[in-house]
C-alpha positions as CSV (number, residue, x, y, z in Angstrom):
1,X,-9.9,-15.9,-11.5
2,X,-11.1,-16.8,-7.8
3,X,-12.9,-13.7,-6.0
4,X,-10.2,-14.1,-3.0
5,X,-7.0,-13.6,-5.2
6,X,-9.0,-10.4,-6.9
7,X,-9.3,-9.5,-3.5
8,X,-5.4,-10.3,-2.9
9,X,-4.1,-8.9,-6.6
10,X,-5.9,-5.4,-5.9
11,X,-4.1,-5.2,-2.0
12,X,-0.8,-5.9,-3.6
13,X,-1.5,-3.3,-6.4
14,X,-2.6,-1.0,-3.9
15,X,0.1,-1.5,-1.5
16,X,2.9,-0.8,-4.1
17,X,1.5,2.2,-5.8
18,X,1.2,3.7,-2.0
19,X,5.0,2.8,-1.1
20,X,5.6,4.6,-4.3
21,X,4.3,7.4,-3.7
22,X,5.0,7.6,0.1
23,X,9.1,6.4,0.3
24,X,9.8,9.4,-0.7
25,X,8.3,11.5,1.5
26,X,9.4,9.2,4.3
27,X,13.0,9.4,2.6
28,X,13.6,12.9,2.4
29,X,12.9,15.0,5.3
30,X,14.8,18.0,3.7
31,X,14.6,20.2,1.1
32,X,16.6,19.3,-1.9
33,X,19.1,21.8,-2.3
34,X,21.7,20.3,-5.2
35,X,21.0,22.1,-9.0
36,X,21.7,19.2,-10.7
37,X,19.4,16.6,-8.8
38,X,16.7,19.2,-8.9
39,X,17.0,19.5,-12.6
40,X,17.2,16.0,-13.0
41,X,13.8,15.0,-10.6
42,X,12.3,18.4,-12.6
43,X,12.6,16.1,-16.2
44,X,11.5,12.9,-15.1
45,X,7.8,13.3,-15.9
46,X,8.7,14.8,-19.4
47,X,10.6,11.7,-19.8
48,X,8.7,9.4,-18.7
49,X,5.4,10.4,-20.7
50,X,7.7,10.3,-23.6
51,X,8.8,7.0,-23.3
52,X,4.8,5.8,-22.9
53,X,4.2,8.0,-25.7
54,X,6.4,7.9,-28.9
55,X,6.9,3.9,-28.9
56,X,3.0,3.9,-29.2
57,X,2.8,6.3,-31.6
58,X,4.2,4.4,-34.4
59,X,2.0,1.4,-33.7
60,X,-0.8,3.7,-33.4
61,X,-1.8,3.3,-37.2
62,X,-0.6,-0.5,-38.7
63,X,1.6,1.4,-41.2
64,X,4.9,2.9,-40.3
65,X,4.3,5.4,-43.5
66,X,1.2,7.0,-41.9
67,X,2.2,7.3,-38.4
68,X,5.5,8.8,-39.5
69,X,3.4,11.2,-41.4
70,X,1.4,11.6,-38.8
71,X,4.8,11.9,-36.5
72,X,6.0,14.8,-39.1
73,X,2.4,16.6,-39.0
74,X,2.8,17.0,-35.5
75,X,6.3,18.4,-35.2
76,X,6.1,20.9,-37.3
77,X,2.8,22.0,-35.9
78,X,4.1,22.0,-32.6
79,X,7.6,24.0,-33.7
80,X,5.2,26.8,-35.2
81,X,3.6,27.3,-31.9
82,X,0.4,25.8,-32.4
83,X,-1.5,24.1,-29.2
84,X,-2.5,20.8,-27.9
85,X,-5.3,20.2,-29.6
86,X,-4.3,21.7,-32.8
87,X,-1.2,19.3,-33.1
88,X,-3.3,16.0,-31.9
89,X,-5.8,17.3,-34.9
90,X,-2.8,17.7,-37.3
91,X,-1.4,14.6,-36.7
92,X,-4.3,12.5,-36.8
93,X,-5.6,14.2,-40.3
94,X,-2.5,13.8,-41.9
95,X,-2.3,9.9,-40.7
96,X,-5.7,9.7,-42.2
97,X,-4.7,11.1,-45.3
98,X,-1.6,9.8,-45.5
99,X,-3.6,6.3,-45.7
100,X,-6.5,6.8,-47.7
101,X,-4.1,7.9,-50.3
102,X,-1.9,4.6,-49.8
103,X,-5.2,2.5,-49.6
104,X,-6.4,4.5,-53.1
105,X,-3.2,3.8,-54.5
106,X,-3.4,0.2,-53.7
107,X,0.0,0.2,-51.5
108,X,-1.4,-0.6,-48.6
């Protein structure tokens, strides 16, 4: 790549994630007021990391077996209450496990 289209690729990046984040302050001047398109724009980032998040998950490991495991760990660690960090550990111990015991097994 030629050092003046770095130069040119980097504006344009940098020019569209500012619009992004300043159209809507330039769009709405007034408080938002309706329930439902609060509660909608209040879900977005849940959503959003999700979508990044769960497709990944399950290509996270090269076997679907292990990441489902691993899937499994983590939801019921997170149901009981547990944090963060103790789900991430959960789910990534179990994955492990999950395929050293495949790879033992010689099913993997």
């Amino acid at each position: 790549m030629k050092s003046g289209n770095f130069w040119i690729y980097l504006l344009v990046m940098f020019g569209v994630t500012y619009l992004i984040r300043v159209l809507p302050f330039l769009i709405f001047h007034k408080k938002i007021e309706n329930k439902v398109i609060r509660s909608f724009l209040a879900y977005i980032p849940y959503t959003v990391l999700g979508a990044m998040t769960v497709p990944a998950v399950f290509y996270a490991t090269g076997s679907l077996l292990t990441a489902c495991a691993g899937v499994a760990a983590a939801l019921l660690a997170a149901y009981r209450g547990k944090g963060l960090f103790t789900v991430a550990v959960c789910a990534s111990l179990t994955a492990f496990a999950v395929g050293a015991v495949l790879q033992a097994a010689g099913l993997s």
